[in-house]
N, C-alpha and C positions, 0 to 999 in steps of 0.2 A: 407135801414137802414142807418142813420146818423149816424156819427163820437159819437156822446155823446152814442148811445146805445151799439156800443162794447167796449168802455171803461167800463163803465159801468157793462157788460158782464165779459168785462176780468180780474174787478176786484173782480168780485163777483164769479168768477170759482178760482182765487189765494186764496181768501181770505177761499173757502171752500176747495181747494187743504191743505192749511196750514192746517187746525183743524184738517182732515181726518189724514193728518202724526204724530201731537200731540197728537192727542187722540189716536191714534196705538203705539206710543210710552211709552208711559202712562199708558195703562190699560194693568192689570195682572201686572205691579211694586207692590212691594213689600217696603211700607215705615214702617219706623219705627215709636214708636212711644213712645216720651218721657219719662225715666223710672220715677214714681213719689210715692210721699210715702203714695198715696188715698186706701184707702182699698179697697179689690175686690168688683168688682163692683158684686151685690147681684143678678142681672139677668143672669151670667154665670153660678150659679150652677143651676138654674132650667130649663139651656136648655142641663145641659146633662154635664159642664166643670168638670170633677174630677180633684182635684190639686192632684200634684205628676206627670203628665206628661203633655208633650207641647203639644197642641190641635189646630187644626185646624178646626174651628168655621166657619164656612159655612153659608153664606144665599143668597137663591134660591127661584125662583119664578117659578111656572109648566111650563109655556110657555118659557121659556131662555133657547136658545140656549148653548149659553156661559159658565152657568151654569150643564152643563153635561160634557161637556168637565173637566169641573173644579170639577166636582164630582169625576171622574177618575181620574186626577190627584192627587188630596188631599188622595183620597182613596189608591193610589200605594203608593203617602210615607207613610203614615200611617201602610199600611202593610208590608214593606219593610226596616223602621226605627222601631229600639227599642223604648219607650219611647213617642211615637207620636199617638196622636191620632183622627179621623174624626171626626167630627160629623157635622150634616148640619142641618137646620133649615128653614122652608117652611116662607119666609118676610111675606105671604101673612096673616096667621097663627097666626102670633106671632107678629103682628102689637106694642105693647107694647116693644117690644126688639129690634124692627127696629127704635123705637122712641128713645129707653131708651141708646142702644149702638152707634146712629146716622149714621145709613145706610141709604143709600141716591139710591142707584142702586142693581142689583143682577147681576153677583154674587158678592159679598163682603166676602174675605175671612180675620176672624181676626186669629193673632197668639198669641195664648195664653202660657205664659210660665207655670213652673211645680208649682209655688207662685201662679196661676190665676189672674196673672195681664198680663191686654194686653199690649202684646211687638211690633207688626205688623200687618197692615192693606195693603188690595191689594184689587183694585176695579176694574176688571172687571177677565180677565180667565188668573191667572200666568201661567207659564211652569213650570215644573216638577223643574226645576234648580231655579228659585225661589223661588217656595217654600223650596228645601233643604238648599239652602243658606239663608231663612232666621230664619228655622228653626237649624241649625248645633249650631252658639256660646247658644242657650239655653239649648241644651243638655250636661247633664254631662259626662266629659271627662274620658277617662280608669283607670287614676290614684282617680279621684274621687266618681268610679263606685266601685272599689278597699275598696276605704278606709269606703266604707257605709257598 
C-alpha cells in the first residue's frame, strides 16, 4: 500500500471518529425553542396535546430502536411528574404532522408547554434528566399551584 492510501485511510477514520462523537453528543439534547407569539400550531390538538399541561409529544417509527427507550423514559416522567403528559405518534402514520411540525428523524421528542406552544425539541433518545430539566421551568411553581 502507498503513502497516499493511508493518509487517506487515516483521514477518512478521523473524520468519521469526529461525527460518531458529535452526533452522540447531540442526540437526546434537549434545545429549546424560541418563545414566539404564532398561535398553536392546529396539528397538536389532533394528535392528542390537551392545553392545561406540559406534554411530551413523541414521534416514533416501529422499527427504532432508540425510540423505546425513549417511550420509557417520556412515559416514567409523565407518570412520576404532576402536570406532564405522553403522548407518542406512529411518523409513519401521520406523515402530515411529520411535514406539518418538521420532523426530520425518530425519535423526535417536542415539549409542549400548558399554552400548547412548542417550548423544546430533542432529536434522537434524551435521558430521564433531560427531559426533567427541560420540562421543570414550564411547570407551575407551589406558590402558583396555591394561588389557582
Amino acid at each position: 500500500m502507498d503513502m497516499t492510501g493511508l493518509i487517506v485511510g487515516g483521514v477518512a477514520l478521523l473524520a468519521a471518529s469526529a461525527y460518531g462523537l458529535v452526533h452522540r453528543r447531540r442526540a437526546g439534547r434537549v434545545r429549546a425553542v424560541p418563545a414566539t407569539a404564532d398561535p398553536v400550531h392546529p396539528l397538536l390538538a389532533e394528535l392528542g396535546v390537551e392545553q392545561g399541561e406540559v406534554t411530551l409529544l413523541q414521534f416514533s417509527s416501529a422499527f427504532c430502536a432508540p425510540c423505546r427507550t425513549t417511550r420509557v423514559v417520556c412515559a416514567e416522567v409523565a407518570r412520576t411528574t404532576p402536570g406532564v403528559a405522553h403522548v407518542e405518534v406512529d411518523a409513519e402514520s401521520r406523515l402530515d404532522a411529520v411535514r406539518g411540525l418538521d420532523i426530520w428523524k425518530t425519535p423526535t421528542v417536542l415539549i409542549v408547554d400548558a399554552d400548547g406552544r412548542i417550548a423544546g425539541r430533542a432529536q434522537g433518545a434524551p435521558t430521564r434528566a433531560q427531559v426533567l430539566a427541560a420540562v421543570a421551568p414550564l411547570l407551575p411553581t407551589p406558590a402558583e399551584k396555591n394561588s389557582a
